[in-house]
Structures are given as structure tokens and as C-alpha cells.
C-alpha positions as CSV (number, residue, x, y, z in Angstrom):
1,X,-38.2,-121.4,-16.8
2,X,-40.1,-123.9,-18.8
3,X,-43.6,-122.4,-20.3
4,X,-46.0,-124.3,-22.5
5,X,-46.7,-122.1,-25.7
6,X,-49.9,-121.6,-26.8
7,X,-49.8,-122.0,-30.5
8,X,-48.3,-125.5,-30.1
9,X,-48.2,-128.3,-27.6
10,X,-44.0,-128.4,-27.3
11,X,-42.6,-126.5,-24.5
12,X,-40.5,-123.6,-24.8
13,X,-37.7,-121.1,-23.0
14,X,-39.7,-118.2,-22.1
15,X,-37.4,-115.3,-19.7
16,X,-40.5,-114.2,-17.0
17,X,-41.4,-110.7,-17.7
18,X,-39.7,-107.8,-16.0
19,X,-41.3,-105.4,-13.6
20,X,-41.9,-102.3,-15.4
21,X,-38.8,-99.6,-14.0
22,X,-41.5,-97.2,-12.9
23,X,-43.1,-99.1,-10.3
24,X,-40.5,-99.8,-7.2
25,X,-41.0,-102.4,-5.0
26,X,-41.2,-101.4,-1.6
27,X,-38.1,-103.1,1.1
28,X,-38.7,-103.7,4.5
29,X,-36.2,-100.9,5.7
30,X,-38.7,-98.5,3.8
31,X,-41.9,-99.5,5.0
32,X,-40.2,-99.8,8.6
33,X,-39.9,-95.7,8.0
34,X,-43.2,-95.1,6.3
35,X,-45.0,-97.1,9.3
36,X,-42.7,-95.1,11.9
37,X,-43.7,-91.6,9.9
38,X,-47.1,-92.1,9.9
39,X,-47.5,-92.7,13.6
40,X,-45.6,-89.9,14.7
41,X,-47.6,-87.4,11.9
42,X,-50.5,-89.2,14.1
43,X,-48.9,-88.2,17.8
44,X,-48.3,-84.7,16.6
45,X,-52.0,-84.6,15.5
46,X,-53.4,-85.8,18.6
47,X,-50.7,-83.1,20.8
48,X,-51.2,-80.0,18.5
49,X,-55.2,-80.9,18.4
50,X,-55.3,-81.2,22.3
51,X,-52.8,-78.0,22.4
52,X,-56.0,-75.6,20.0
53,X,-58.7,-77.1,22.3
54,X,-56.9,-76.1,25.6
55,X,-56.3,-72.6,24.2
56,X,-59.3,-72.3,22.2
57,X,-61.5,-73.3,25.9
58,X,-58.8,-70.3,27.4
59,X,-59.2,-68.3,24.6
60,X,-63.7,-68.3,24.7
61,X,-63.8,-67.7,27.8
62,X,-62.4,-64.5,27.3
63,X,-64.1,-63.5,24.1
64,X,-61.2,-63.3,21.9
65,X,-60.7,-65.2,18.2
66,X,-60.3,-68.6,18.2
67,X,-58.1,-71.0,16.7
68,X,-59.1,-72.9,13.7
69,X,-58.0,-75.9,11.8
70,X,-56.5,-75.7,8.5
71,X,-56.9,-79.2,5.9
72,X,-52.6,-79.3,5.8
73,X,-52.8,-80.1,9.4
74,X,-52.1,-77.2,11.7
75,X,-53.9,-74.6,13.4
76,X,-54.2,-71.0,12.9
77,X,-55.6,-68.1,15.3
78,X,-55.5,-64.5,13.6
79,X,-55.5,-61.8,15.9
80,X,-55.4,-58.7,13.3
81,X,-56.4,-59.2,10.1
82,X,-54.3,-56.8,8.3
83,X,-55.3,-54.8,5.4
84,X,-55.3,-55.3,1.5
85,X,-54.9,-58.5,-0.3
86,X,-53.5,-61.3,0.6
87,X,-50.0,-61.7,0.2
88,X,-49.4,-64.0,-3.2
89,X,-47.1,-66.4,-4.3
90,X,-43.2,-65.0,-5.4
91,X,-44.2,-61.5,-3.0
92,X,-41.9,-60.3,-1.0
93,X,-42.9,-59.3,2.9
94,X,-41.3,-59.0,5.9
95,X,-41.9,-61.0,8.7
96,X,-41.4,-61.2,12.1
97,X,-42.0,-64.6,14.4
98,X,-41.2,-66.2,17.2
99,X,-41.3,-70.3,17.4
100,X,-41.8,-71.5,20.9
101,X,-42.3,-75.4,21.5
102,X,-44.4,-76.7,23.3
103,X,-43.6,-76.9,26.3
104,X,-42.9,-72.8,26.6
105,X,-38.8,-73.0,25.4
106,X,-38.4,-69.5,23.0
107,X,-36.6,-71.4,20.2
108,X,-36.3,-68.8,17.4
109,X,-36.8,-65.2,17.1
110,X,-36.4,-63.3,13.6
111,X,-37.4,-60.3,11.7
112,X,-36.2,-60.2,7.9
113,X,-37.6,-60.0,4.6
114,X,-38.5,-63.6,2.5
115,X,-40.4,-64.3,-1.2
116,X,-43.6,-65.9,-0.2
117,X,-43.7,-69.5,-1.4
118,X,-40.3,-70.1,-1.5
119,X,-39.1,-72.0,1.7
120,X,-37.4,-69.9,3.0
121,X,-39.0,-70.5,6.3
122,X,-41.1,-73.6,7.8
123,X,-43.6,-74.6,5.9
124,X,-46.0,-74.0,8.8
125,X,-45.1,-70.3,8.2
126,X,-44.9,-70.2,4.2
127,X,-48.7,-71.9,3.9
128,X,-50.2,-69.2,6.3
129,X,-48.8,-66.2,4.7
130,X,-50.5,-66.8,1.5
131,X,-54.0,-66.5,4.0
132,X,-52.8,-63.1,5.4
133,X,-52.7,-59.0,4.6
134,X,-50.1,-56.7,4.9
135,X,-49.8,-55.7,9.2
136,X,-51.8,-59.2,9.8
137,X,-50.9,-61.1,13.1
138,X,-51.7,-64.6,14.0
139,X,-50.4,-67.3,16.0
140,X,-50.2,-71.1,14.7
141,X,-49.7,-74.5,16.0
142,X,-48.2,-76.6,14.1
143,X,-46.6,-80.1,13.5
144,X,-43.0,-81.5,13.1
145,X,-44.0,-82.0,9.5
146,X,-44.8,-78.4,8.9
147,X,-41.6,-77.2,10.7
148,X,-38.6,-78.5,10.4
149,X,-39.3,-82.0,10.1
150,X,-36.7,-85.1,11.7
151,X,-34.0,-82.8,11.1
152,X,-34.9,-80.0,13.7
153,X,-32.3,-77.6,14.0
154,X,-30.1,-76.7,16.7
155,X,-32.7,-75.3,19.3
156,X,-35.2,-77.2,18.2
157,X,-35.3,-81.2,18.6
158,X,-36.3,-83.5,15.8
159,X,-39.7,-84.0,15.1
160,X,-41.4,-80.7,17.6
161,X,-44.8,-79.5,17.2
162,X,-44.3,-75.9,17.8
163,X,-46.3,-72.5,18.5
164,X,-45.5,-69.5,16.2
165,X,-46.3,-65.9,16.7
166,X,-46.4,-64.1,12.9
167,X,-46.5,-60.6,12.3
168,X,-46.2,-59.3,8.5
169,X,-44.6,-55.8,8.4
């Protein structure tokens, strides 16, 4: 490429500058995914939103706690409160839940001991038990993202919302 300098009038061989190595430049293949992502986050939204409204109008009718809406996108009913503080980051507890879809299908039952924080169960799961006590109970709805993701497992399909019952021993 041929660039005029601008300390004299002759032209010169100047290479274009690179782009800096920390900023990537997005392909088509990637956005395709980003733009397919983003709608689905934004189905499971409108499904697990419609889901705590349907419950919640159930759920007032008959005086009991309602669900509410937590900023990481999923909804949280507690039904016993517990006692003490709330669990914390690297504590261990034992849980017990149950993750039905939503349509009714029991997917997963389980009882065994995890470190809070640690991933060692969905997200949806990991998130609420730093809100909880000791002997707390509460039920959630929650998103693909917050479960297990476009992976699923094997009884539950790729990209489920999902409603778990949590008990902490």
C-alpha cells in the first residue's frame, strides 16, 4: 500500500496497522450463535415468567408465599425460611431437590452433601442457597441457562426451563 508521508511530499511503503490481538473480530458462525442464544434466553423468560404468574395467581388465592423474581433471571418461592445465617460461599450443606420440567416430567431426584458455590449443582440451585438457612425450603423456576444449559443431560432435553423443590438439611 502506497501512503503519502507527512513530513515530505514523496510517497512511501507504509504496512497498514494491525488489529490489536486483544480485540477479536466477530465471524458470522459466531454471531449466528450469539443471535440464536439471545432469543432462546428471551423464550425461557417469557415461559418461566408466564409459569410464576400462573402459580403465583394459584398460589394468592390461597394465602400462601409467593414467588418472586430474582435479577439472575429465575424465580424463587420460599416456603420455610430456615434458621441461622445464611449458608456462605465454600460451606458445606446437604441438600435435597427434585427438578421437574415443565410440563410435570420428575427429571432428577437427589439427596447428598455439596460446598456452596462450587458447581456442583445447576446454577439455579448454587445462586439460591447462598439466600437460604439451615432446614429452609423453597421452590424455583428457572431457565435453561441457570440449569444445565444446551447440553441438558440425559433426562433432561437441551435448553429446559425447569421447577426445583430445595430442601437444606
Amino acid at each position: 500500500m502506497l501512503l503519502s508521508c507527512a513530513s515530505c511530499d514523496i510517497l512511501c511503503k507504509k504496512v497498514a496497522p494491525q488489529s490489536p490481538s486483544n480485540k477479536s473480530v466477530p465471524d458470522s458462525a459466531t454471531a449466528s450463535v450469539l443471535e440464536l442464544n439471545q432469543r432462546l434466553a428471551a423464550e425461557a423468560d417469557q415461559e418461566i415468567n408466564a409459569i410464576a404468574e400462573r402459580l403465583n395467581d394459584s398460589l394468592s388465592a390461597l394465602g400462601s408465599s409467593l414467588y418472586q423474581r430474582h435479577e439472575q433471571g429465575y424465580w424463587v418461592r420460599v416456603i420455610n425460611a430456615g434458621e441461622g445465617d445464611t449458608l456462605a460461599f465454600d460451606e458445606h450443606a446437604t441438600i435435597e431437590y427434585a427438578i421437574r420440567l415443565t410440563d410435570g416430567t420428575m427429571a432428577e431426584q437427589t439427596s447428598r452433601e455439596i460446598t456452596v458455590g462450587r458447581k456442583e449443582v445447576p446454577d439455579a440451585i448454587d445462586i439460591t442457597l447462598t439466600r437460604l438457612r439451615h432446614g429452609a425450603h423453597a421452590d424455583i423456576i428457572a431457565p435453561w441457562a441457570l440449569l444445565y444449559g444446551r447440553m441438558g443431560t440425559e433426562k433432561i432435553p437441551p435448553y429446559s426451563q425447569a421447577i426445583i423443590a430445595l430442601t437444606i438439611k
